[in-house]
C-alpha positions in Angstrom: -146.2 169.5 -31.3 -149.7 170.2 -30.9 -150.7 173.6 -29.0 -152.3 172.6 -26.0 -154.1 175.8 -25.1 -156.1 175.4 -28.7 -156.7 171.7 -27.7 -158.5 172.7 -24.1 -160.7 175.8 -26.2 -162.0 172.8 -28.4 -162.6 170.9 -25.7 -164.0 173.3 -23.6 -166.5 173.9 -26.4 -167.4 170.4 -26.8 -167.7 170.1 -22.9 -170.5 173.0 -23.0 -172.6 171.4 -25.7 -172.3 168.0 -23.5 -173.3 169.6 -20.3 -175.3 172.8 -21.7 -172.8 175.1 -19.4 -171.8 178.2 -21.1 -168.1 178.8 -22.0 -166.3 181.8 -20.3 -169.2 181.7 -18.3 -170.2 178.5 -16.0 -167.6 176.7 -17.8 -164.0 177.5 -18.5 -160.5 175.7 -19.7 -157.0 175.6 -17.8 -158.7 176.2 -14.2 -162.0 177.5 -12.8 -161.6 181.0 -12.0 -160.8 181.8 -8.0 -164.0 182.0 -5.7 -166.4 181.4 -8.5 -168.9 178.5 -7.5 -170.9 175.9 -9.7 -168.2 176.1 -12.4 -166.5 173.5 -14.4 -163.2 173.9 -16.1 -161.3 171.3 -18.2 -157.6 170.7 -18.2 -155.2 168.9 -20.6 -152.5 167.1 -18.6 -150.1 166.3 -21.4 -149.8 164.3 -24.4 -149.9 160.4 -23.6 -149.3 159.7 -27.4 -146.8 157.0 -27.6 -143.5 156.4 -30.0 -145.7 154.3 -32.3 -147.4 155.9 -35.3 -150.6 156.9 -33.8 -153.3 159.6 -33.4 -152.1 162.4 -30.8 -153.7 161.5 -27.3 -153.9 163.7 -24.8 -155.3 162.9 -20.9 -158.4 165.5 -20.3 -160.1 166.0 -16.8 -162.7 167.6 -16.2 -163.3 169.3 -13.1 -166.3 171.2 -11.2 -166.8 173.1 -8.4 -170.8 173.6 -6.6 -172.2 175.0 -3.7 -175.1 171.9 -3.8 -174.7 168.4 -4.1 -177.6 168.0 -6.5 -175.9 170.5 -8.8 -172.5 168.8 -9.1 -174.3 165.5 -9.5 -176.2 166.6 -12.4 -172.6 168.3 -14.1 -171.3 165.1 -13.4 -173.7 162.8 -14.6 -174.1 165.4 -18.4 -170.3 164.5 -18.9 -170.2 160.8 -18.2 -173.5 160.7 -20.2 -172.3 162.6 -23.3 -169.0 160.1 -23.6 -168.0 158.5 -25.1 -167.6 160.5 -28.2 -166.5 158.6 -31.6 -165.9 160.5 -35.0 -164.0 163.3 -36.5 -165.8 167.0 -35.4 -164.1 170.3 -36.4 -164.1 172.2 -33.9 -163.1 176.5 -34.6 -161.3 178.2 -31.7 -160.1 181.4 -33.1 -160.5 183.1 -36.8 -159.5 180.5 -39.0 -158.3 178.3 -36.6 -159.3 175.1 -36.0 -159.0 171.3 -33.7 -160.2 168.2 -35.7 -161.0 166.0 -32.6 -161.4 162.2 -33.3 -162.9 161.3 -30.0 -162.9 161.8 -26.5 -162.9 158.4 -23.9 -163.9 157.9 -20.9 -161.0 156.9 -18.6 -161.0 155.0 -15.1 -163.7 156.5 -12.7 -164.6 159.6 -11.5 -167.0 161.3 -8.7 -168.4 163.3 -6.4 -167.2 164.4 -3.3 -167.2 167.0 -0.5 -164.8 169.3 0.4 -164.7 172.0 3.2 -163.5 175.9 2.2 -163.3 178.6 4.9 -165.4 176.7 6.6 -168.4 176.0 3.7 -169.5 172.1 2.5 -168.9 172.6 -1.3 -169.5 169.6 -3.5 -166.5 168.8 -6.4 -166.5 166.4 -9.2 -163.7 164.7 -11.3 -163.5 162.9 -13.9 -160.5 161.8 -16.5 -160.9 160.9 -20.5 -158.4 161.0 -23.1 -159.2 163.1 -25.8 -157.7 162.2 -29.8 -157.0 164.8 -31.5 -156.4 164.3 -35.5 -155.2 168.0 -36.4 -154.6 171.6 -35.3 -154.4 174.5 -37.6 -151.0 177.0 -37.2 
């Protein structure tokens, strides 16, 4: 079994070249921290890989959070932009470890849309891809 928390630190990395966010910062992976604003955060939902012999795939989405419309259009628009992504990239989350990710899809649609918090119009985004990963190091 692949270790999923190693999967969504390559993935956050990849996400931050893609929309030029910085990681721990403006972009995180799991969840985007409580009360912070014009975030992103990207999740892995499980592996979808099948019983057939196969690369691992694993659903990804990819989530933001922004006090102005413009801002989460612009997040959202960097991510659907920079996808799909084809080709074997080594990816190091820790000393001397390492996620060889084989692509990341796009999958279905995603959006913008409003959403009201104590009161305050923030502006979210979603979107879902599938991420393959060929390897993770122990």
């Amino acid at each position: 079994m692949l270790d999923v928390e190693k999967i969504e630190k390559a993935l956050l990395s990849t996400f931050a070249t893609i929309t030029s966010l910085t990681a721990g910062v403006t972009i995180f992976y799991s969840q985007i921290p409580e009360g912070l604003l014009n975030a992103c955060a990207v999740i892995v939902e499980g592996d979808a890989t099948g019983n057939e012999p196969e690369i691992p795939k694993f659903p990804v989405q990819v989530i933001g959070k922004f006090a102005l419309r413009k801002d989460a259009m612009t997040a959202y628009s960097k991510v659907m932009q920079g996808l799909p992504i084809y080709g074997d990239r080594t990816v190091t989350v820790d000393t001397n470890k390492y996620v060889v990710i084989s692509g990341i899809l796009k999958k279905g649609n995603g959006g913008v849309y409003p959403v009201t918090e104590n009161g305050t119009k923030l502006w979210y985004f979603s979107m879902n891809a599938i991420a393959c990963i060929k390897s993770t190091t122990t």
